[in-house]
C-alpha positions in Angstrom: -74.3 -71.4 -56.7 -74.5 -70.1 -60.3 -71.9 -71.0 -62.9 -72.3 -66.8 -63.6 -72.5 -64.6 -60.7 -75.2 -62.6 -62.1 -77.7 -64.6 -64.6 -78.1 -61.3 -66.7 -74.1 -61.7 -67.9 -75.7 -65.1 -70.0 -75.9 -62.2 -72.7 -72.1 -62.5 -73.5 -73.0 -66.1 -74.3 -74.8 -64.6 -77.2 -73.0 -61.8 -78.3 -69.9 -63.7 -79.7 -72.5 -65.1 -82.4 -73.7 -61.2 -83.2 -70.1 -60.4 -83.6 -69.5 -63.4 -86.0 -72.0 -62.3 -88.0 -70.9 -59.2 -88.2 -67.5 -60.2 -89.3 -69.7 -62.4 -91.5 -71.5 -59.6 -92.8 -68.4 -57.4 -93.8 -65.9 -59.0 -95.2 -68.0 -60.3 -98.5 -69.5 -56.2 -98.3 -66.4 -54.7 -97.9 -64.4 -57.2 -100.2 -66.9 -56.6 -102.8 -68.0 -60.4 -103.1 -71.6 -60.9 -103.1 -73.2 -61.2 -99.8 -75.1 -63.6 -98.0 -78.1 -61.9 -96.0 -79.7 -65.1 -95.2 -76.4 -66.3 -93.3 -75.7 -62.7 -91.3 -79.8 -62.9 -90.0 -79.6 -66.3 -88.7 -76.2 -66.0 -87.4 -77.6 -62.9 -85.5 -80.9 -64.2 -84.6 -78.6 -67.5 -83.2 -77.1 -65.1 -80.8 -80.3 -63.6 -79.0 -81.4 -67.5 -78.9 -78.4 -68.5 -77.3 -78.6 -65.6 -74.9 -82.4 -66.5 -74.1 -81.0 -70.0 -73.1 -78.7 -69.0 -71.3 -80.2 -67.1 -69.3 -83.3 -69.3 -68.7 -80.9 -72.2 -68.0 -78.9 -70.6 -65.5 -81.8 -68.3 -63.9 -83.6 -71.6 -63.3 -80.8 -73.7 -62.0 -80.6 -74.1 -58.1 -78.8 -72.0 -55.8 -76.4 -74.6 -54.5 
């Protein structure tokens, strides 16, 4: 049996990264404090990656 009941919910997995760098992303731009672009992109991009994974983790895992 899967450890999700449906491999397509391995997307949450990433989307608490997204919204970190969202938080990321607004408090310097919205505090006025000089923002770090480099940080928000591969705190996003870290999210999709950890969705892939996920997905391709528990997609390939046995149906025991």
């Amino acid at each position: 049996m899967h450890p999700l009941k449906h491999p397509r919910n391995a997307l949450f997995a990433g989307i608490a990264f997204v919204v970190i760098a969202a938080i990321y992303w607004a408090v310097p731009y919205f505090g006025g404090w000089q923002l770090d672009y480099a940080g928000v992109t591969m705190l996003a991009l870290l999210g999709v990656a950890v969705a892939l994974m996920a997905y391709v983790l528990i997609a390939g895992s046995t149906n025991e």
